[in-house]
Structures are given as C-alpha cells and as structure tokens.
KEGUDREN-755604 format. One record per residue (C-alpha): residue in one letter; residue number from 1; chain; z, y, x. Coordinates in nm, 2 decimals, always signed. Layout:
<nodes>
+---------+-----+--------+--------+--------+--------+
: residuo : num : cadena :     zz :     yy :     xx :
+---------+-----+--------+--------+--------+--------+
:       a : NUM :      A :      Z :      Y :      X :
...
+---------+-----+--------+--------+--------+--------+
</nodes>
This chain:
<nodes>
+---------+-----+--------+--------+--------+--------+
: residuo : num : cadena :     zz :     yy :     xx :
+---------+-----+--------+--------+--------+--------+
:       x :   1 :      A :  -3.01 :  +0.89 :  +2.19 :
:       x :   2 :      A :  -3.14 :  +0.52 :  +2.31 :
:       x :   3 :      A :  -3.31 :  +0.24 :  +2.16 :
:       x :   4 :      A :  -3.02 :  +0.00 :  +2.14 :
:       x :   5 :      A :  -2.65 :  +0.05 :  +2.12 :
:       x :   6 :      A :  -2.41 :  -0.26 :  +2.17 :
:       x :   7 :      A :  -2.10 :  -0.29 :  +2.05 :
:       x :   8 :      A :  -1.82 :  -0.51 :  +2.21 :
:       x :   9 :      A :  -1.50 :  -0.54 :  +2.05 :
:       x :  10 :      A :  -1.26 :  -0.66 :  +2.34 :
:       x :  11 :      A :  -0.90 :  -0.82 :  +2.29 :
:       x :  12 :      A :  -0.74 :  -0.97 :  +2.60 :
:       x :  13 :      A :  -1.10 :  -1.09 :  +2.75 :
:       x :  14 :      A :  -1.01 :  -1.03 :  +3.11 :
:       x :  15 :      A :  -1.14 :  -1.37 :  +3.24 :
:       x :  16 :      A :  -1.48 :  -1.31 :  +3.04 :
:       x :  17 :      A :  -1.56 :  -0.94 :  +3.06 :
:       x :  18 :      A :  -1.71 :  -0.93 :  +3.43 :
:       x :  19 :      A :  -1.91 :  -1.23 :  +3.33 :
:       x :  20 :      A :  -2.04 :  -1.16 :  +3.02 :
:       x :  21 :      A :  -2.17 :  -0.78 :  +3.17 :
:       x :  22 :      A :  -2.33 :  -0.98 :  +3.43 :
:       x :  23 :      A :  -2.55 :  -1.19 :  +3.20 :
:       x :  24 :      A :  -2.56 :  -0.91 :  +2.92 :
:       x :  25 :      A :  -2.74 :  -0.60 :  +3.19 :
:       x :  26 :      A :  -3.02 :  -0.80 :  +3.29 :
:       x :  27 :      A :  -3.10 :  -0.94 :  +2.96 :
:       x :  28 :      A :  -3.09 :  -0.61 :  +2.81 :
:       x :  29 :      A :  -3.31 :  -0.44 :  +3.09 :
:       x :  30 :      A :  -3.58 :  -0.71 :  +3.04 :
:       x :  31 :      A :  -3.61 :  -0.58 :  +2.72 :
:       x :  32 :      A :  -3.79 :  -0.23 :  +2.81 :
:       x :  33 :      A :  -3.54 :  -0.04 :  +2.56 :
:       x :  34 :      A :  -3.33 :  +0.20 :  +2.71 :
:       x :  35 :      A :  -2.93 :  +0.08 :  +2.60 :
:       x :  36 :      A :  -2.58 :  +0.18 :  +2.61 :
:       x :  37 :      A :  -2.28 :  -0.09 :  +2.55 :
:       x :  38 :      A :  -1.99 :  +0.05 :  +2.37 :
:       x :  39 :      A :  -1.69 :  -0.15 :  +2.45 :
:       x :  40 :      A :  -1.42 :  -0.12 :  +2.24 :
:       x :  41 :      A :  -1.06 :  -0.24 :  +2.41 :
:       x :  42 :      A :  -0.87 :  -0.34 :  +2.10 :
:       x :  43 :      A :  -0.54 :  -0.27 :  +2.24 :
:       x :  44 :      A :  -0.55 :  -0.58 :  +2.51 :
:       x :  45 :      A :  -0.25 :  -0.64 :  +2.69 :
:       x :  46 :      A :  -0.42 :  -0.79 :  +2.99 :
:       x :  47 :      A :  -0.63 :  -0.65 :  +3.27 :
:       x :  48 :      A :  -0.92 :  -0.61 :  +3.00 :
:       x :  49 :      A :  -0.88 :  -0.28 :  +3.02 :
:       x :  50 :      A :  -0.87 :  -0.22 :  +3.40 :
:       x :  51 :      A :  -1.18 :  -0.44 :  +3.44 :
:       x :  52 :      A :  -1.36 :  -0.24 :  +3.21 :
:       x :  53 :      A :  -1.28 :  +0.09 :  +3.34 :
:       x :  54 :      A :  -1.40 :  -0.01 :  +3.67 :
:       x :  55 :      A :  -1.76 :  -0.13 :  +3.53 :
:       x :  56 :      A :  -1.75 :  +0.21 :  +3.35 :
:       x :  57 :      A :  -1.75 :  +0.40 :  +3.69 :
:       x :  58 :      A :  -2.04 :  +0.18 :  +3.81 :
:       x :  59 :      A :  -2.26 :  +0.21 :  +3.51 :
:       x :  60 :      A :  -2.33 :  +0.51 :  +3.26 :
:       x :  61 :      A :  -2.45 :  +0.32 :  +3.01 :
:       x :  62 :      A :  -2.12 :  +0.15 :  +2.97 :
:       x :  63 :      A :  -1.89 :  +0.35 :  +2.69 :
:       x :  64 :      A :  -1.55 :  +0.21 :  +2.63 :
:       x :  65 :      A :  -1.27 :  +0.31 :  +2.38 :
:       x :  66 :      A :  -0.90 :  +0.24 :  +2.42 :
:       x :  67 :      A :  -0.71 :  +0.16 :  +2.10 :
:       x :  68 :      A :  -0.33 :  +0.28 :  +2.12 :
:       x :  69 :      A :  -0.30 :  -0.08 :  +1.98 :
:       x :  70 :      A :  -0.40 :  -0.37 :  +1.81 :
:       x :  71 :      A :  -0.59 :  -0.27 :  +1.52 :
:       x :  72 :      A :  -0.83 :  -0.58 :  +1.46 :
:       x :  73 :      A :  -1.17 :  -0.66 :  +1.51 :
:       x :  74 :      A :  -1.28 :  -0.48 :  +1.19 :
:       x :  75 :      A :  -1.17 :  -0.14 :  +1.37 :
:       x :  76 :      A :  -1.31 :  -0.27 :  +1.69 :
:       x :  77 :      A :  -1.64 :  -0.26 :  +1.54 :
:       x :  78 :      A :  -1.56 :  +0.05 :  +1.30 :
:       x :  79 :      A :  -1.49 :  +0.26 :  +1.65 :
:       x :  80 :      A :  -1.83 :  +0.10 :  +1.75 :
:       x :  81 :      A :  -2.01 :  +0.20 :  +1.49 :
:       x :  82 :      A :  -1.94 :  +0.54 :  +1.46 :
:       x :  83 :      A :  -2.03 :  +0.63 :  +1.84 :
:       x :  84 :      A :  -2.33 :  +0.44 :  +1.85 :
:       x :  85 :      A :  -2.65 :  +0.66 :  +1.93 :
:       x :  86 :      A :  -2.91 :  +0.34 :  +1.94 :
:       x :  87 :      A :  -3.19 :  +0.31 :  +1.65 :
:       x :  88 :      A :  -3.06 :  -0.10 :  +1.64 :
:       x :  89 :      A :  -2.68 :  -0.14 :  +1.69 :
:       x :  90 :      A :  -2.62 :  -0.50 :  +1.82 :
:       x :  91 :      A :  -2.26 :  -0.69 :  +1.76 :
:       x :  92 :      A :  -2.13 :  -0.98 :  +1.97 :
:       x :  93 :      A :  -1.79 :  -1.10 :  +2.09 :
:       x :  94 :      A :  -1.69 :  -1.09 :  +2.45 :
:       x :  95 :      A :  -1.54 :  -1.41 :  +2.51 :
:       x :  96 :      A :  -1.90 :  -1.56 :  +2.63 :
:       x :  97 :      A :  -1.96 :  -1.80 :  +2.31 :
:       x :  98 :      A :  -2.26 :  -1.57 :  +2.18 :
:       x :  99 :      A :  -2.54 :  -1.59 :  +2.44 :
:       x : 100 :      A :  -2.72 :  -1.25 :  +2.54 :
:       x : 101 :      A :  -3.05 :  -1.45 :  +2.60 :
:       x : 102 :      A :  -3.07 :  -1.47 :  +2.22 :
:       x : 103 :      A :  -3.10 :  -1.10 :  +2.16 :
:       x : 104 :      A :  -3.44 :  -1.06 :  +2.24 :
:       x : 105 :      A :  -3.54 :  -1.32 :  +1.96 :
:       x : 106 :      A :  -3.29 :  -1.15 :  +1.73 :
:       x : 107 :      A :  -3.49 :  -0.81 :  +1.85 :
:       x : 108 :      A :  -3.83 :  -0.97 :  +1.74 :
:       x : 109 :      A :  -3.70 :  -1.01 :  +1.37 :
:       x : 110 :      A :  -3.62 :  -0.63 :  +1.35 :
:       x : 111 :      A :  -3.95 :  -0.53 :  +1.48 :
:       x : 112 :      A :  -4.06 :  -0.76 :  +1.21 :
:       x : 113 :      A :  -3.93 :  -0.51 :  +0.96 :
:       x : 114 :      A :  -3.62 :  -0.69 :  +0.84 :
:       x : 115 :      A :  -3.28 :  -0.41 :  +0.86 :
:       x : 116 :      A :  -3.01 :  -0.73 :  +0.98 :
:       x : 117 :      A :  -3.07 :  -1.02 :  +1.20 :
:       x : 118 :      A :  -2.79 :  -1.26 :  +1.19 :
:       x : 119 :      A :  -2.70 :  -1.53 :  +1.44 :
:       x : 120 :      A :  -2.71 :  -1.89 :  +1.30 :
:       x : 121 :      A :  -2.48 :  -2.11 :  +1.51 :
:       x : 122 :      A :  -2.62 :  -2.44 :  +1.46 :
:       x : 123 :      A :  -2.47 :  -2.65 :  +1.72 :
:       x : 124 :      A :  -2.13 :  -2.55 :  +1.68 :
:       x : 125 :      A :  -1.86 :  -2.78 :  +1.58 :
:       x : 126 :      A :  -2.06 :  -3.09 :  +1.78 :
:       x : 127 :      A :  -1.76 :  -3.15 :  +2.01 :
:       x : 128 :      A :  -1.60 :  -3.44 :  +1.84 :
:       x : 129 :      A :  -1.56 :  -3.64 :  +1.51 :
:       x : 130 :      A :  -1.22 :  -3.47 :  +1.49 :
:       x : 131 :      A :  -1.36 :  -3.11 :  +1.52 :
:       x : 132 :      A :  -1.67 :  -3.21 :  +1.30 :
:       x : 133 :      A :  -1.39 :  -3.29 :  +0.96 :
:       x : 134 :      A :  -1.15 :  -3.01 :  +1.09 :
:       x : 135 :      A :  -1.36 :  -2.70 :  +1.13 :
:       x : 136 :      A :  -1.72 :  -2.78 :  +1.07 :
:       x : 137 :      A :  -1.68 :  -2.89 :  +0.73 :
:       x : 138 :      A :  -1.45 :  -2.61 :  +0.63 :
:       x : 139 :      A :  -1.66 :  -2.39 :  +0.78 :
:       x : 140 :      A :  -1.98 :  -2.50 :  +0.62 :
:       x : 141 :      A :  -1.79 :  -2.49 :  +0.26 :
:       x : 142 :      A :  -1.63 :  -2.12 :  +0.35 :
:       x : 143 :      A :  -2.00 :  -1.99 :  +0.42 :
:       x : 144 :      A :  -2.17 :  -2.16 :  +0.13 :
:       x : 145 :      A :  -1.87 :  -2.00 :  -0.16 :
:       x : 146 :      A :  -1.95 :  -1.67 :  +0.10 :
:       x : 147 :      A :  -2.31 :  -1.70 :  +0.01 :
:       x : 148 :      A :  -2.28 :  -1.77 :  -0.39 :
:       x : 149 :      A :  -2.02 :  -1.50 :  -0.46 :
:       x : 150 :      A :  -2.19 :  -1.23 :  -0.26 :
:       x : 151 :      A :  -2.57 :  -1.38 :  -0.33 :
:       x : 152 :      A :  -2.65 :  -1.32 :  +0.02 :
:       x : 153 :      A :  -2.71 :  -1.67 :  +0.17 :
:       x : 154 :      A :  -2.62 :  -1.71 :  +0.51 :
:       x : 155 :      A :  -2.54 :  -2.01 :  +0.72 :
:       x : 156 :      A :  -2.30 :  -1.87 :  +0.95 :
:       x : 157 :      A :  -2.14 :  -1.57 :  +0.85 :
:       x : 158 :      A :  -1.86 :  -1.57 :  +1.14 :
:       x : 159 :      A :  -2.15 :  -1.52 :  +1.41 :
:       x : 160 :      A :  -2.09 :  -1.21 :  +1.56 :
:       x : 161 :      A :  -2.41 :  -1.18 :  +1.73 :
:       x : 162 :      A :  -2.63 :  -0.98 :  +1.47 :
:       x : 163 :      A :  -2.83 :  -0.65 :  +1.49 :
:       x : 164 :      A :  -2.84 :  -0.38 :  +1.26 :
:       x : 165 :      A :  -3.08 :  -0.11 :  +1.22 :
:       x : 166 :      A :  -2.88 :  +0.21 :  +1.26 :
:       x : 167 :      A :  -2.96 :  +0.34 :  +0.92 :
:       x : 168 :      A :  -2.76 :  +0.06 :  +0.82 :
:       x : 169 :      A :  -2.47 :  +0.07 :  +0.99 :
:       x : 170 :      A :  -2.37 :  +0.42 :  +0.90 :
:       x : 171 :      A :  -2.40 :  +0.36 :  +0.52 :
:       x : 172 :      A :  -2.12 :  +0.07 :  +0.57 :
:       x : 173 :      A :  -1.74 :  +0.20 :  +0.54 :
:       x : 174 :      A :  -1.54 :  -0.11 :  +0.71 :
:       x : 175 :      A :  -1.15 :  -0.17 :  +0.60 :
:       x : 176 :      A :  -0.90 :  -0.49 :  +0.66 :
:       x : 177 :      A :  -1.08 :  -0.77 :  +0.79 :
:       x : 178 :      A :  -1.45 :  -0.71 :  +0.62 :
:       x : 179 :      A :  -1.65 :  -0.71 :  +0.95 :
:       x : 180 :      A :  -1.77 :  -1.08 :  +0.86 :
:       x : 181 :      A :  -1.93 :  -0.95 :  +0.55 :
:       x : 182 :      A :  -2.12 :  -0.63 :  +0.67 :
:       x : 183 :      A :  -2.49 :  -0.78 :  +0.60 :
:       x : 184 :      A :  -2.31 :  -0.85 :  +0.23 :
:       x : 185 :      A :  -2.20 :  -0.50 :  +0.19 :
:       x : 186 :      A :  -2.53 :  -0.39 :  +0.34 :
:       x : 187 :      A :  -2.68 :  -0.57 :  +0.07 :
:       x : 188 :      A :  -2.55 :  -0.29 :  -0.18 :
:       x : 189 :      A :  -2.84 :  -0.07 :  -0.03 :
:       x : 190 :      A :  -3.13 :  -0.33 :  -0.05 :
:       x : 191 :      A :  -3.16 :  -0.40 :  +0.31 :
:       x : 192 :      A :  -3.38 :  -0.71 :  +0.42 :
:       x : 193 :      A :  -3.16 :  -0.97 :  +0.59 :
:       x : 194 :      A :  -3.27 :  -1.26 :  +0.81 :
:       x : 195 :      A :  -3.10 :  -1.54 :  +1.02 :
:       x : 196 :      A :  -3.22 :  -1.69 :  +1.31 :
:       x : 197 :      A :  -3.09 :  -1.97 :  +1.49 :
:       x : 198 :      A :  -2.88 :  -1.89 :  +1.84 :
:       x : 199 :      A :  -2.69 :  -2.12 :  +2.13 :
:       x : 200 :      A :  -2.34 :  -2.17 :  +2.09 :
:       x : 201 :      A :  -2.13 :  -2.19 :  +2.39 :
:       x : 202 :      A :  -1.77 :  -2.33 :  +2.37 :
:       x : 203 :      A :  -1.49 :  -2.08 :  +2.53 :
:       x : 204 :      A :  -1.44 :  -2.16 :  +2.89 :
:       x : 205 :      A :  -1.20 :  -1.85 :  +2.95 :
:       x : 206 :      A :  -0.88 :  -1.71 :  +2.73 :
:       x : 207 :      A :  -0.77 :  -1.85 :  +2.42 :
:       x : 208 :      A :  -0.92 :  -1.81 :  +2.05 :
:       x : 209 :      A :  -0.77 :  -1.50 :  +1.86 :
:       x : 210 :      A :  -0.86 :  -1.71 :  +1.51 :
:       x : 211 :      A :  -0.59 :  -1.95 :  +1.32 :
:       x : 212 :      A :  -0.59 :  -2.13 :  +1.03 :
:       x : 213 :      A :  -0.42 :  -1.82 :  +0.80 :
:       x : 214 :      A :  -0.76 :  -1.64 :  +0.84 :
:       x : 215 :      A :  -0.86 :  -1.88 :  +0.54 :
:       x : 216 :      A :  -0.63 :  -1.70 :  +0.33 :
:       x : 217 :      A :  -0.72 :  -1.38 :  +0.47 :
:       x : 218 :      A :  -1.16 :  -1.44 :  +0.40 :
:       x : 219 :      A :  -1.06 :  -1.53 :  +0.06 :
:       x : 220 :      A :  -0.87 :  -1.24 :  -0.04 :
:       x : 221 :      A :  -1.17 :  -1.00 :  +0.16 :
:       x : 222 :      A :  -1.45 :  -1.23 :  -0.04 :
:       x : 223 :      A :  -1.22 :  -1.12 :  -0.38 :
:       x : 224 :      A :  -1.26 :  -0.72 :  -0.23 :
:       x : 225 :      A :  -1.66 :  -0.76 :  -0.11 :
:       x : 226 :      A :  -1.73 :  -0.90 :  -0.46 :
:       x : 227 :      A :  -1.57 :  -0.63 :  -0.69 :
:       x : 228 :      A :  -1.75 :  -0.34 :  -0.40 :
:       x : 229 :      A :  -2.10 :  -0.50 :  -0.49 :
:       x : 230 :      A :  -2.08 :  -0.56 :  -0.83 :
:       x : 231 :      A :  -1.87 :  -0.31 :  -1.01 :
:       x : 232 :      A :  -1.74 :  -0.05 :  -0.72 :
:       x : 233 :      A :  -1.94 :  +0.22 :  -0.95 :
:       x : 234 :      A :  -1.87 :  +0.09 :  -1.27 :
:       x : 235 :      A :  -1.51 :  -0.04 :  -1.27 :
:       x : 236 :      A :  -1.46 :  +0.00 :  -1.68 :
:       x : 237 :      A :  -1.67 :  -0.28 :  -1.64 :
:       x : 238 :      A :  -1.47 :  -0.58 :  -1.50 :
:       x : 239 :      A :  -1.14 :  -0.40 :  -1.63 :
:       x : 240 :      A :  -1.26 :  -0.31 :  -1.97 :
:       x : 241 :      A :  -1.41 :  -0.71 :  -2.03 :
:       x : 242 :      A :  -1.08 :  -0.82 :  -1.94 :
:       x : 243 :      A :  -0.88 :  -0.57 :  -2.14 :
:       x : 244 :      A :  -1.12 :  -0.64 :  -2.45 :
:       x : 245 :      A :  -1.06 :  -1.05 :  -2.39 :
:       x : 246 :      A :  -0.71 :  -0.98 :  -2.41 :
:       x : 247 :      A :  -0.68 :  -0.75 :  -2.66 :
:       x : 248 :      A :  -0.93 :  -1.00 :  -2.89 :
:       x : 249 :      A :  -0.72 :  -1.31 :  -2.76 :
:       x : 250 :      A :  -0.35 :  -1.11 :  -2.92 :
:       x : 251 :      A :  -0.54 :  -0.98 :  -3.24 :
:       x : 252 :      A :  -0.69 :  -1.37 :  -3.27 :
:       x : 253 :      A :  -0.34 :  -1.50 :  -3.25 :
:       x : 254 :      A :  -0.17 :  -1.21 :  -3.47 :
:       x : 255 :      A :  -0.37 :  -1.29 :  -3.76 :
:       x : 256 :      A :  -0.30 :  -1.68 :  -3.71 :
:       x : 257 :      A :  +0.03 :  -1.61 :  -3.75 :
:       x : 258 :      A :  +0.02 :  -1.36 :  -4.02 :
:       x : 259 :      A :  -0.19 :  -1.67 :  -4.23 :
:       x : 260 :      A :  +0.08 :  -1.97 :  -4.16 :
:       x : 261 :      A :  +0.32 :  -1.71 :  -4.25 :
:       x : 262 :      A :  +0.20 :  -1.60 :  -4.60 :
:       x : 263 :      A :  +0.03 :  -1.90 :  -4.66 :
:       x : 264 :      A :  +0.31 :  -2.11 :  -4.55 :
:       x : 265 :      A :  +0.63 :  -1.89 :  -4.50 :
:       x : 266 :      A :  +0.64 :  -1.98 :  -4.17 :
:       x : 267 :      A :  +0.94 :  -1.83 :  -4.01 :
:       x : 268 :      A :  +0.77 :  -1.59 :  -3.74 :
:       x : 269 :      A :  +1.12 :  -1.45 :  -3.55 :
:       x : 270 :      A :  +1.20 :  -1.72 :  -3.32 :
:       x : 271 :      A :  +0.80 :  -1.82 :  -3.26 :
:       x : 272 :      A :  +0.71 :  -1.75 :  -2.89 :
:       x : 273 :      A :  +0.38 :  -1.69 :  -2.99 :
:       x : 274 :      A :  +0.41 :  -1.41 :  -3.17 :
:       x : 275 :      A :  +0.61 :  -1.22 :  -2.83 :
:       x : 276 :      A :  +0.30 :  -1.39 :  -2.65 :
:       x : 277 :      A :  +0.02 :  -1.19 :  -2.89 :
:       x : 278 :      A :  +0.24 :  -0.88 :  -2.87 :
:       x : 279 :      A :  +0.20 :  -0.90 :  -2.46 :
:       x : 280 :      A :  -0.17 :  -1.00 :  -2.47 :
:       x : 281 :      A :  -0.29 :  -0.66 :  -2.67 :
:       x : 282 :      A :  +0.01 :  -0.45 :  -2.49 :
:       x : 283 :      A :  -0.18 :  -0.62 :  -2.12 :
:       x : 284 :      A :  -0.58 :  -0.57 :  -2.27 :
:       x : 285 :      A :  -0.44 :  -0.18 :  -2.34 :
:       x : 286 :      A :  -0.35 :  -0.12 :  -2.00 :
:       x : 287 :      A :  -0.66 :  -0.25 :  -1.84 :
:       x : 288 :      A :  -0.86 :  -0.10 :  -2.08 :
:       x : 289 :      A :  -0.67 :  +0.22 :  -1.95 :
:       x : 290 :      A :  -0.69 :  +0.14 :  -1.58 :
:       x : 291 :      A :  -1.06 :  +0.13 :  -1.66 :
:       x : 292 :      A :  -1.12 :  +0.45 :  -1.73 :
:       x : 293 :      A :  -0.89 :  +0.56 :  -1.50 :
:       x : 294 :      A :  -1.09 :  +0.42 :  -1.24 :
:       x : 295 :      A :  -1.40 :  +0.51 :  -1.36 :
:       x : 296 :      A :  -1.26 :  +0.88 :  -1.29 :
:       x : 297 :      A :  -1.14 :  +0.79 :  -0.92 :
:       x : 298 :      A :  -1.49 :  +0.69 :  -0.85 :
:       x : 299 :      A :  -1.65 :  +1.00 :  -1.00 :
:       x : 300 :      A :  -1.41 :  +1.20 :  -0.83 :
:       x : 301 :      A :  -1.49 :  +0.99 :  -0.50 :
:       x : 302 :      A :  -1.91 :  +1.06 :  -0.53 :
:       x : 303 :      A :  -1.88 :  +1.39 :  -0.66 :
:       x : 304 :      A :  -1.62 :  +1.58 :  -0.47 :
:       x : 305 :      A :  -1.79 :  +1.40 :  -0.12 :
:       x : 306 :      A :  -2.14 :  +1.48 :  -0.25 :
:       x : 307 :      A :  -2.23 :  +1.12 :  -0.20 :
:       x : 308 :      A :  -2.48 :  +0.94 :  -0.38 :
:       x : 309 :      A :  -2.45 :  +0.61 :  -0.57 :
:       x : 310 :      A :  -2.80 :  +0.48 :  -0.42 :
:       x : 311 :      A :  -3.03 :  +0.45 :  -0.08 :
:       x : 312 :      A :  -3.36 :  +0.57 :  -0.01 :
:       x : 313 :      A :  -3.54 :  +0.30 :  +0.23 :
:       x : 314 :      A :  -3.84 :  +0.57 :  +0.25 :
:       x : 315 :      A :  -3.99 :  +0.89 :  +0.08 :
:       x : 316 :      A :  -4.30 :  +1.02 :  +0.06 :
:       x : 317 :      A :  -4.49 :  +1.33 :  -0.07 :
:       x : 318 :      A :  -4.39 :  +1.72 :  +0.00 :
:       x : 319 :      A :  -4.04 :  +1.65 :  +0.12 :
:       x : 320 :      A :  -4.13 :  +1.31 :  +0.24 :
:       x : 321 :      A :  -4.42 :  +1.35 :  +0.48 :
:       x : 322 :      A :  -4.40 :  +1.11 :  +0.80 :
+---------+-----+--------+--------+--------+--------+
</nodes>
C-alpha cells in the first residue's frame, strides 16, 4: 500500500517518457507521500516500451503493463485502475502537456475533502486566431452540452490530470471511450467534485493521437453516460415512456381515422396513415417489452453479483465505529 498511485497510459511516447519521469519523481518526492507510477504501455509500436523497461529496473516504484495491443486509453486507465494500491489514484497523459508541478495543488483539494480534482486547462487553445475558432470553440461547446446532459459542470473535461480518491475509482466500471467522463459516472455515487485551474503546455514531442472523428465518438459515449446515470437501474423507465408515447400516438391516430371514416366514409385502405398507427402501437409494444426485459437484466446483474444499487460515503454506530 502507498499514499498515491499514478497512472500513465502510454501510446508511442518515446520522445516524452524519459522527460516526463524526470520532472514527475521529484515533484512527487516533494510531496512527503510515499508513490508508485503505474505506466501502462498501450500497445506502442515505438521504443516506449524499451524506455520504460529500463526506468523500471532503476526504480521500484515504477509498475508498467504491456498491452498485447492497442486497446485505447480507456483500457489504459482501466489496467491502471485496477492495480493501483495508493489511497488517491492520480491520471495524466505522457506526452508532457499536463504539468506534474500542478499535482500538489490538485493534492490540497483532496485533503480538503472533495473525492475528484479535475484539471482546468485555461490557457489552452491561445496559439492562434485559427486554433482559437477551430478547437477552442468546439471545445468550449463539447464541455458545456458535457456538463448539462450529465449535470456535472466542468470546464474541461478532456484534462487528463485529475485525482481520485481510491474509494472512487474502484466503484467505476470503464468501457469504449468513457475515460473522459469518469468524475460524471462518479457522480452516480455522490462524490464531491472540484476543478482547479492547471498549466497547459503545447506538445513538443510525437504527434497527437486525437482527430476530428472523436466528435462523433464523445457524442455517442455522452448518449451511454446519460442513460448509466439516469435510468441504468430503472430501464422500464426511459423505454416504457417511449413505448407509452407511441403506443398513445397510434391509438390517437386510430380513433381519428375510425371518426372521418364513419362520420365521413372515408375510404381507410389506401390511407398511409392508418399502416403508420398500426406501426406506432406494434413499435410502443416492443419497447414497452424491451422494458421489462431490461429491468430483469439489471436485477439479474445486482442480484446474481451481490452488488448493491447505492454507496455508503461513511457509517457509524456498532458496525460503523472509526
């Protein structure tokens, strides 16, 4: 056991990784917190895995995992996660743009009582007009709709320096590309979330692993994040509302054809609307249906695993004494 575990998520960083352990050690040391750094090689075809390997041999408090391949980031910090030992797991990239000298202040906030510290980037994006219309605004829009549909309001969710208490960590199941919205997620248990502001250095070294089809790829994860918080235990919910709206929306139509039809003898046979009413109930049945078929999954899911559908932040009493 330590007092703080790091967690690295590596992908063809060979120009940074010597650098960025060379800033990170020291800053860590001055701390007073015994540490380990997990570094987790995310199937790099470069030297990244050589360099780390030999750091490994020089330091025990280096941990690295080799991926058979490219899995992501999101298993990166999975892989992380589940080998950490420290009470505060900390999350940064290794390509030198999060700054190690911040983790001390992001360190103050947890000992402050808050359960996730995020990093606020606030001078990124200042290199240029161009870059201030091309990603800063699309950025700043992507983290405010981030922020309303998940309710917890961050400036910068794609900061990867953030620290987590280790409580919090272990409660948090990460699949596709949700590592951007773990304080979200965490959220689910009632954690306390803060953001401080940290420096933003430009890459010097390697080339950025992000493109422009992420986009497409945060919307469909902020479509997944928001049906986990909101009706992950209750799916009848979301899919039985639908199926009732349906369902009402064919009945409603039905009945204003049965009317023009014996009120008017309107001829009903070649009417589209009428095939459309018989495919709006025949749709509201099957989510109705896919309801409660999902409301059994998830019963099945808590009950056969013995897991529970809330967190405890503390107890007290008998059971509970500190």
């Amino acid at each position: 056991m330590c007092d703080l575990s790091i967690v690295l998520p590596v992908y063809n960083e060979a120009e940074n990784i010597s650098r960025l352990y060379a800033e990170l050690v020291p800053v860590l040391e001055e701390t007073g917190r015994s540490f380990e750094i997990i570094a987790v090689d995310d199937g790099s075809s470069d030297d990244s895995f050589s360099q780390l390997k030999s750091l490994c041999a020089n330091d025990d408090r280096l941990r690295v995992v080799r991926f058979r391949r490219n899995f992501g980031q999101t298993a990166a910090f999975a892989a992380g996660f589940d080998r950490a030992e420290g009470d505060v797991v900390i999350t940064m990239d290794a390509d030198l743009q999060n700054d190690p000298a911040d983790i001390p202040i992001l360190l103050t906030k947890i000992d402050e009582g808050y359960d996730v510290v995020s990093g606020w980037r606030q001078d990124r994006w200042k290199e240029g007009m161009l870059t201030f219309f091309t990603r800063r605004i699309p950025s700043a829009m992507a983290n405010w709709l981030i922020s309303r549909v998940t309710g917890v309001y961050l400036h910068d969710y794609g900061c990867a320096l953030k620290t987590y208490r280790s409580e919090v960590v272990r409660e948090v199941r990460l699949y596709g590309d949700l590592h951007r919205f773990i304080p979200a997620i965490a959220s689910y248990f009632g954690v306390r979330i803060a953001e401080v502001p940290v420096n933003y250095r430009s890459r010097q070294f390697g080339q950025s692993k992000y493109g422009i089809g992420r986009t497409v790829r945060v919307l469909l994860d902020l479509l997944t994040v928001r049906f986990l918080l909101s009706y992950s235990t209750r799916p009848i919910h979301i899919f039985g509302m639908l199926g009732l709206l349906s369902i009402a929306l064919g009945v409603g139509i039905s009945v204003y054809l049965t009317v023009i039809k014996f009120l008017y003898g309107a001829a009903l046979a070649e009417r589209p609307l009428l095939l459309f009413a018989i495919l709006l109930v025949m749709v509201g049945v099957q989510l109705v249906t896919m309801g409660l078929l999902g409301e059994m999954v998830v019963r099945t899911y808590y009950e056969s695993q013995d897991k529970h559908i809330y967190a405890v932040r503390e107890e007290l009493g008998s059971n509970g004494k500190e």
